[in-house]
PDB file of N, CA, C, O and CB in Angstrom:
ATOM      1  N   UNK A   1       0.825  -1.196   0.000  1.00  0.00           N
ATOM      2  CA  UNK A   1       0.000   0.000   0.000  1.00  0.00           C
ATOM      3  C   UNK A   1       0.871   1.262   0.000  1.00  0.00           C
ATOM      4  O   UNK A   1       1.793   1.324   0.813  1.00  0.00           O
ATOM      5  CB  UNK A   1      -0.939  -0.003   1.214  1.00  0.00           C
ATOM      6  N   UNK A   2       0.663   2.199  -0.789  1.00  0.00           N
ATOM      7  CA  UNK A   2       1.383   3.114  -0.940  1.00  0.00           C
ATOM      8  C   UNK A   2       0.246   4.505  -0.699  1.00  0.00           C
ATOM      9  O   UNK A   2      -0.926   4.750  -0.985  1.00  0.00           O
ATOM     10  CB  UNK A   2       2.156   2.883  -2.345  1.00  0.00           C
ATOM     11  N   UNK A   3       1.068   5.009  -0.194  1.00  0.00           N
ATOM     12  CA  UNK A   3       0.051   6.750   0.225  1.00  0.00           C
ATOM     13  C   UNK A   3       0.800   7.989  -0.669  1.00  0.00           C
ATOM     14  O   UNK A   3       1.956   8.280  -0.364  1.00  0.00           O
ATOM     15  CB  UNK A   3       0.278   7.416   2.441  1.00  0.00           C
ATOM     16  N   UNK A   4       0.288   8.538  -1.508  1.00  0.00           N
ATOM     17  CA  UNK A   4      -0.155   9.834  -2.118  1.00  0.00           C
ATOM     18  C   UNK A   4      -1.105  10.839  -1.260  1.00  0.00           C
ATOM     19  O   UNK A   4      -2.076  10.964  -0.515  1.00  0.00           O
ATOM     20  CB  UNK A   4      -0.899   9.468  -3.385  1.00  0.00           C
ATOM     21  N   UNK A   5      -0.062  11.442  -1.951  1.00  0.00           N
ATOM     22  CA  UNK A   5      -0.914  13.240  -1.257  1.00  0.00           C
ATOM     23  C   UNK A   5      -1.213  14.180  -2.600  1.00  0.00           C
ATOM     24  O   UNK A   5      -0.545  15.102  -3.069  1.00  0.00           O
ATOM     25  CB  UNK A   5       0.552  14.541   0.016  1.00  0.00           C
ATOM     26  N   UNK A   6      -2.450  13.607  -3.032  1.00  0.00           N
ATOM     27  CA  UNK A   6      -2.958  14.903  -3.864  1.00  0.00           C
ATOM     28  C   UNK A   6      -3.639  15.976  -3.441  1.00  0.00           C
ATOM     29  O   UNK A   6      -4.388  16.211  -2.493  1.00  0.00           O
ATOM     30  CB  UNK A   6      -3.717  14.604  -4.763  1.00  0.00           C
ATOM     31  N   UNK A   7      -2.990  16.893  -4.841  1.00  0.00           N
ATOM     32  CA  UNK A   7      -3.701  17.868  -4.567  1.00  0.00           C
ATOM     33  C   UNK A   7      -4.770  18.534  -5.523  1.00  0.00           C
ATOM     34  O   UNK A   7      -4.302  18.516  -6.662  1.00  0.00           O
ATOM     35  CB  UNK A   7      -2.877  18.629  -4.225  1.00  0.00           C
ATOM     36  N   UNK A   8      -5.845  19.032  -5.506  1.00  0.00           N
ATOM     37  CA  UNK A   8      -7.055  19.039  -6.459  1.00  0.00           C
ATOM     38  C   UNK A   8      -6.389  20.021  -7.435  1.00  0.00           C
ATOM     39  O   UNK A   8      -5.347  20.555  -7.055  1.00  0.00           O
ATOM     40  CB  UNK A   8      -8.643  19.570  -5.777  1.00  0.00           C
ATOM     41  N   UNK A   9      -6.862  20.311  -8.619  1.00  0.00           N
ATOM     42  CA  UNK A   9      -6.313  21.450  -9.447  1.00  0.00           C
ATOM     43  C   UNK A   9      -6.441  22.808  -9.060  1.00  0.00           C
ATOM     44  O   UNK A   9      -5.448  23.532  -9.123  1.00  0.00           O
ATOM     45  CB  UNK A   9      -6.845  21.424 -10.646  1.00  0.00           C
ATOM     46  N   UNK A  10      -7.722  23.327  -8.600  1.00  0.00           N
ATOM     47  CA  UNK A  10      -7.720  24.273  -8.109  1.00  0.00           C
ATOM     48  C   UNK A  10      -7.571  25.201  -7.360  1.00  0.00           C
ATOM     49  O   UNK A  10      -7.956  26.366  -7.261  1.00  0.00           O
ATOM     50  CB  UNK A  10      -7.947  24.268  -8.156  1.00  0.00           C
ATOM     51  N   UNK A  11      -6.402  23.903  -6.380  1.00  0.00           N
ATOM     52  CA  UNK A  11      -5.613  24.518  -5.660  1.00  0.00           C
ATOM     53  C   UNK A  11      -4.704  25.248  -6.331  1.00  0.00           C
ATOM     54  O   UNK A  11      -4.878  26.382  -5.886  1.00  0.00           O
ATOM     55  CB  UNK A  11      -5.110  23.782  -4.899  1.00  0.00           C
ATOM     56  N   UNK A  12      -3.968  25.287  -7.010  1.00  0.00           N
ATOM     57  CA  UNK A  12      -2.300  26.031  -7.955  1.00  0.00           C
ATOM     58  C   UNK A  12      -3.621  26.903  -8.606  1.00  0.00           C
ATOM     59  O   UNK A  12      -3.076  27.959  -8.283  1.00  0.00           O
ATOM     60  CB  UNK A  12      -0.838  24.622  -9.560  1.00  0.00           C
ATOM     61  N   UNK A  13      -4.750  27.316  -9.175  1.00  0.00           N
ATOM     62  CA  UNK A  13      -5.163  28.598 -10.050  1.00  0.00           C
ATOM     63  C   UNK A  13      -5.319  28.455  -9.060  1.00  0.00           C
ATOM     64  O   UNK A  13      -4.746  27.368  -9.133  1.00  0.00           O
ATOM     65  CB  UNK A  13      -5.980  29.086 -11.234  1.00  0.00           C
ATOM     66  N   UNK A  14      -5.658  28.528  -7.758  1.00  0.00           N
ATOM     67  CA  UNK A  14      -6.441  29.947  -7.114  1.00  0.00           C
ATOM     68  C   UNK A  14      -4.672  30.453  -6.442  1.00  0.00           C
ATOM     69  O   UNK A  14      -4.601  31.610  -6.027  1.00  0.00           O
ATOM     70  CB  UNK A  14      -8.206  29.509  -5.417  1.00  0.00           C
ATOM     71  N   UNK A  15      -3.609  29.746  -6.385  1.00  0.00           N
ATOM     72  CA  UNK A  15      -2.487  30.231  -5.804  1.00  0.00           C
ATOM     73  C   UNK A  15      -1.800  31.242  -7.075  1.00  0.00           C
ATOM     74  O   UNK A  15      -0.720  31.790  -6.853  1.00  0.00           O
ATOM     75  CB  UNK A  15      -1.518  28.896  -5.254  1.00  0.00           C
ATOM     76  N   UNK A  16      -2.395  31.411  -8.196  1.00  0.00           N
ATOM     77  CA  UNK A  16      -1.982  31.978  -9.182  1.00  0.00           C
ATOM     78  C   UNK A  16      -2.720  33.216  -9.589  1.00  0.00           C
ATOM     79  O   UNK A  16      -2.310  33.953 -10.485  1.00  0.00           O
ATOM     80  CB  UNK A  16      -1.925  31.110 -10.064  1.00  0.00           C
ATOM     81  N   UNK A  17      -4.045  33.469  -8.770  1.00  0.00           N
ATOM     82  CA  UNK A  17      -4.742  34.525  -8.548  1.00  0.00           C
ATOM     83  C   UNK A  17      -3.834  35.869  -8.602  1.00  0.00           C
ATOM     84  O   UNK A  17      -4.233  36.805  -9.295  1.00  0.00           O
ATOM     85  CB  UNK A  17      -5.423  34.302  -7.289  1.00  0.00           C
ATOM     86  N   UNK A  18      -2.791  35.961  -7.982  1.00  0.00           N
ATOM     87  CA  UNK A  18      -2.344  37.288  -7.433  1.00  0.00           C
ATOM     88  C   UNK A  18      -1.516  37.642  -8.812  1.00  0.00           C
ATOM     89  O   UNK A  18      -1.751  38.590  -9.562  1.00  0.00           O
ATOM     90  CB  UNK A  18      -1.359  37.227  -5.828  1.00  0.00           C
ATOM     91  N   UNK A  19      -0.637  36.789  -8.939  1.00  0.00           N
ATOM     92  CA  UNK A  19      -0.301  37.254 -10.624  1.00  0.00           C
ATOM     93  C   UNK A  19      -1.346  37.162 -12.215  1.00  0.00           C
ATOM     94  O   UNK A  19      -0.865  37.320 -13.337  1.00  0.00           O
ATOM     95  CB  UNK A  19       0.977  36.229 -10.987  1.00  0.00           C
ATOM     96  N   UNK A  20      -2.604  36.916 -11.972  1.00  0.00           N
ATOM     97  CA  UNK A  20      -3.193  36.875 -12.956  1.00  0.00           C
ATOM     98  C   UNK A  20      -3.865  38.414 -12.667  1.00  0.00           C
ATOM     99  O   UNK A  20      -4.140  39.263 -13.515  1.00  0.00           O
ATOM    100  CB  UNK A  20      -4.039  35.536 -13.127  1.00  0.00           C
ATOM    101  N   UNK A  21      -4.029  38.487 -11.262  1.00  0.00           N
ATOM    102  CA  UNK A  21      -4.668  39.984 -11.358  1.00  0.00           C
ATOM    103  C   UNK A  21      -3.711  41.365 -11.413  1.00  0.00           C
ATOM    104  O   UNK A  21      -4.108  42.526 -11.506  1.00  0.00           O
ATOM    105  CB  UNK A  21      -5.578  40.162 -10.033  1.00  0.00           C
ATOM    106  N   UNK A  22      -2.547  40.956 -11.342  1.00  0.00           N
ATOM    107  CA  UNK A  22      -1.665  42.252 -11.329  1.00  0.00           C
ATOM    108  C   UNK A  22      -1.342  42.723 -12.331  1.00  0.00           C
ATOM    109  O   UNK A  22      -0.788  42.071 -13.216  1.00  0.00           O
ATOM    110  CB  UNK A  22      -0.579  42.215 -10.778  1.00  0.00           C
ATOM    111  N   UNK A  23      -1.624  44.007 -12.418  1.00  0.00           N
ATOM    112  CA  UNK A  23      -1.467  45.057 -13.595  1.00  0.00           C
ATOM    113  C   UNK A  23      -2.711  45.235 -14.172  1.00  0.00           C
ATOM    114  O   UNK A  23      -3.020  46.120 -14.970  1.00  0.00           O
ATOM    115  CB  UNK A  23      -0.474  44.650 -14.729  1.00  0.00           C
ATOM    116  N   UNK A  24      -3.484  44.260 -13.685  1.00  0.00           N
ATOM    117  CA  UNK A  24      -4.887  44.384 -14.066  1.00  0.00           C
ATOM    118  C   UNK A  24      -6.106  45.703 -14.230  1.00  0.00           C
ATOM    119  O   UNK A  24      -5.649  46.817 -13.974  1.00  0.00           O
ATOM    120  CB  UNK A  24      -5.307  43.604 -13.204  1.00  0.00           C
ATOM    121  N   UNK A  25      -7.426  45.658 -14.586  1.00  0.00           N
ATOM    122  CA  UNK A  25      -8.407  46.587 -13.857  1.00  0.00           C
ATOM    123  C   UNK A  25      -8.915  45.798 -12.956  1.00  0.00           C
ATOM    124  O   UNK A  25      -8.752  44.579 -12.910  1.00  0.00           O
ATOM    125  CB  UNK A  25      -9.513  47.243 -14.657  1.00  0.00           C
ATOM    126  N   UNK A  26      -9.939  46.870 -11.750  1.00  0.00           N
ATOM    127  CA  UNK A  26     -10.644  46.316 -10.819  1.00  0.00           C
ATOM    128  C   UNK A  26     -11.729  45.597 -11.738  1.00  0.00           C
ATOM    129  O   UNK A  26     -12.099  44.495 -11.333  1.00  0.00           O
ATOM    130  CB  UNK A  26     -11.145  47.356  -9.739  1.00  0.00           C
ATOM    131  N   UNK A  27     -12.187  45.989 -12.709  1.00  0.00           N
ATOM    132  CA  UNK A  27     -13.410  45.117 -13.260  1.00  0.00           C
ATOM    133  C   UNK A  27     -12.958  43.775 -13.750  1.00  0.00           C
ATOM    134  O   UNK A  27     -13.794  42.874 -13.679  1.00  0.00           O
ATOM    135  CB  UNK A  27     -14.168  45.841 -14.495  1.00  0.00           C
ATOM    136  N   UNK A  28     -11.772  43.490 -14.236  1.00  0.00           N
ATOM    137  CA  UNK A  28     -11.470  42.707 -14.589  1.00  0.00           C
ATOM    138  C   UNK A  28     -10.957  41.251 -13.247  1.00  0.00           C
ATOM    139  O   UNK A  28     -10.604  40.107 -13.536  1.00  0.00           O
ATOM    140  CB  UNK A  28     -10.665  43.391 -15.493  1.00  0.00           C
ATOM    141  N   UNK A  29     -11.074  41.755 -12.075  1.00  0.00           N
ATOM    142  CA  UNK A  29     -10.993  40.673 -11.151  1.00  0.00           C
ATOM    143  C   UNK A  29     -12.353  39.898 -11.231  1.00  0.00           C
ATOM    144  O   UNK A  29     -12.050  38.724 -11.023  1.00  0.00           O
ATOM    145  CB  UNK A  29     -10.677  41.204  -9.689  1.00  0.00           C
ATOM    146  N   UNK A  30     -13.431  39.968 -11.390  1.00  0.00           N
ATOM    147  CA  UNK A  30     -14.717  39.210 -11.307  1.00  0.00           C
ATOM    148  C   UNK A  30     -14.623  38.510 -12.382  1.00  0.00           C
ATOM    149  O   UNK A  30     -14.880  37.316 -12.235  1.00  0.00           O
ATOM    150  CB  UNK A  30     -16.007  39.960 -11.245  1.00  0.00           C
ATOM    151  N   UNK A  31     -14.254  38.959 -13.728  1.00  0.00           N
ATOM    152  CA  UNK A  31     -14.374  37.954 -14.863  1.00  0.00           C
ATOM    153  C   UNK A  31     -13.536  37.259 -14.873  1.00  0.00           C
ATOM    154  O   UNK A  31     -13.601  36.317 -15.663  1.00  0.00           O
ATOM    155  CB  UNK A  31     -14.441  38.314 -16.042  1.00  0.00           C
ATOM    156  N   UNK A  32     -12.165  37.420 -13.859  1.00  0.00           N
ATOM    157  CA  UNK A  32     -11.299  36.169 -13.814  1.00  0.00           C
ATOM    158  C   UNK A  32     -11.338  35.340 -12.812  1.00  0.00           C
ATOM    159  O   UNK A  32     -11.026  34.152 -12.902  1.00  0.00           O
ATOM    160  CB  UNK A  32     -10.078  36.412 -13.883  1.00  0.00           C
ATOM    161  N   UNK A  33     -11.708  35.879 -11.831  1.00  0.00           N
ATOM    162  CA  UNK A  33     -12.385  34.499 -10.595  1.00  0.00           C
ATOM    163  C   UNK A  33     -13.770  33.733 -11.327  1.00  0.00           C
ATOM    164  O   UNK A  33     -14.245  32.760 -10.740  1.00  0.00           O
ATOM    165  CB  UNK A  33     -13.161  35.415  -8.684  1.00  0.00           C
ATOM    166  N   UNK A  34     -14.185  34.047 -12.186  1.00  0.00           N
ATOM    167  CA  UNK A  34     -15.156  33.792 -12.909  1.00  0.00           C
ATOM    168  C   UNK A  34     -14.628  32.612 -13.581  1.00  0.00           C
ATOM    169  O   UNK A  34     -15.008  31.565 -13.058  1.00  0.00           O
ATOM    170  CB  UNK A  34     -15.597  34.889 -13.702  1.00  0.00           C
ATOM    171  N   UNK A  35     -13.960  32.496 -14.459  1.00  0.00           N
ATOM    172  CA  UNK A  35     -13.314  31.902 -15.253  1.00  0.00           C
ATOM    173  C   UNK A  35     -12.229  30.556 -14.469  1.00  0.00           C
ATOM    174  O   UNK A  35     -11.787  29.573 -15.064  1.00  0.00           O
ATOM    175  CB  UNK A  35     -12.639  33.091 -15.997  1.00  0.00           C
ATOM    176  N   UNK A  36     -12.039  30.868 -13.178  1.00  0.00           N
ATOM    177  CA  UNK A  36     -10.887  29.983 -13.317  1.00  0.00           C
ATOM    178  C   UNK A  36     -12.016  28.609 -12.615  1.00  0.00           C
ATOM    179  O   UNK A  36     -11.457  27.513 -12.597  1.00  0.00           O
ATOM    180  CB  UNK A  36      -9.149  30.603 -12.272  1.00  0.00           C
ATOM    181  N   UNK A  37     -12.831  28.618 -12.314  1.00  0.00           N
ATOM    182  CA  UNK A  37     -14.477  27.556 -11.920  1.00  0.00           C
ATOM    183  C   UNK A  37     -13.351  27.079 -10.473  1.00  0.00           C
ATOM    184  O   UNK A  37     -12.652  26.066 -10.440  1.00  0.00           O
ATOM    185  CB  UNK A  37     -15.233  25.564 -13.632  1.00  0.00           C
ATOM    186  N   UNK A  38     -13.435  27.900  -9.631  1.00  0.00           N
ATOM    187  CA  UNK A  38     -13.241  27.394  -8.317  1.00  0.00           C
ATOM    188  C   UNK A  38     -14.077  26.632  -7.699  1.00  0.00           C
ATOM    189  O   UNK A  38     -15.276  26.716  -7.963  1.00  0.00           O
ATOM    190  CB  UNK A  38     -13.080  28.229  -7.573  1.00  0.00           C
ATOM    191  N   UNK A  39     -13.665  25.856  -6.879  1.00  0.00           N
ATOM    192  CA  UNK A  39     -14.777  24.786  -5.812  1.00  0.00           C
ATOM    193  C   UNK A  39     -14.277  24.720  -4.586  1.00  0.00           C
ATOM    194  O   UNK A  39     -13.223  24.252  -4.155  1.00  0.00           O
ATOM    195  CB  UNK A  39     -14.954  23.108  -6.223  1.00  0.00           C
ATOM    196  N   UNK A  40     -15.665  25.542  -3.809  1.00  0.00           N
ATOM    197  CA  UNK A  40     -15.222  25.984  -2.120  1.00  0.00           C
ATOM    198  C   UNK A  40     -14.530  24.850  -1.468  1.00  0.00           C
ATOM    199  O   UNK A  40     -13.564  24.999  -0.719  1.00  0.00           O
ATOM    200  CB  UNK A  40     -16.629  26.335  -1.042  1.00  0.00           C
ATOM    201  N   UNK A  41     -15.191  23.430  -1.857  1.00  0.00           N
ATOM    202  CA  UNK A  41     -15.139  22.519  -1.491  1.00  0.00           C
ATOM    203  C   UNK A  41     -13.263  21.692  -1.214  1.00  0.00           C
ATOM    204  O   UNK A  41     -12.760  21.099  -0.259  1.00  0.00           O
ATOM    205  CB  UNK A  41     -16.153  22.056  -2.403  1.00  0.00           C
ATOM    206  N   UNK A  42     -12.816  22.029  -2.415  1.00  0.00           N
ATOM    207  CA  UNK A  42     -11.763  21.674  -2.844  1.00  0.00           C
ATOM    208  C   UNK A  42     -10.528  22.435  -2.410  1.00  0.00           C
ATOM    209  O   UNK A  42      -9.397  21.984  -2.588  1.00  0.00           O
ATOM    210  CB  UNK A  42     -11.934  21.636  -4.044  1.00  0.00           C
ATOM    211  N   UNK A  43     -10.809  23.759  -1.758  1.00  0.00           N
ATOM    212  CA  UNK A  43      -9.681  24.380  -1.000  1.00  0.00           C
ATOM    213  C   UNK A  43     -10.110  24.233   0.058  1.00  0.00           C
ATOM    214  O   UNK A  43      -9.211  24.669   0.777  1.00  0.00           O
ATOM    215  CB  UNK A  43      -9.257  25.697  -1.199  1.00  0.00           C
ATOM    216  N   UNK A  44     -11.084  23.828   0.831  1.00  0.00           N
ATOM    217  CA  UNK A  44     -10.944  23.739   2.218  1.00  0.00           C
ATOM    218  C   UNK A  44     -10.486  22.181   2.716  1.00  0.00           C
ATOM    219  O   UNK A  44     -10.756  21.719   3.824  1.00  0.00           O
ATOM    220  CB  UNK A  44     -12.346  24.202   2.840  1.00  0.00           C
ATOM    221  N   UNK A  45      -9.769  21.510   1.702  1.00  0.00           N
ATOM    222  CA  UNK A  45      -8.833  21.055   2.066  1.00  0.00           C
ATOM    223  C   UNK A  45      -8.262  20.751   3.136  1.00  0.00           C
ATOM    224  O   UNK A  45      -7.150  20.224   3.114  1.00  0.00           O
ATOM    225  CB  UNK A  45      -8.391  21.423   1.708  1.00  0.00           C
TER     226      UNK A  45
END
């Protein structure tokens, strides 16, 4: 038996949030949390 530690995908985009929004507009933060289909579920990890 062997043990793995995954981790869901949406962990690394939401850790990639801060450089996808920089240099950005403020309007443009909603259409990209929009886009990346986060799941509450999956970062509370």
């Amino acid at each position: 038996p062997y043990r793995l530690k995954v981790r869901p995908p949406c962990f690394a985009i939401y850790q990639s949030f801060v450089e996808q929004v920089t240099g950005g507009q403020v309007a443009d933060v909603i259409a990209i949390l929009g886009s990346q289909n986060l799941i509450a579920g999956e970062l509370d990890r």
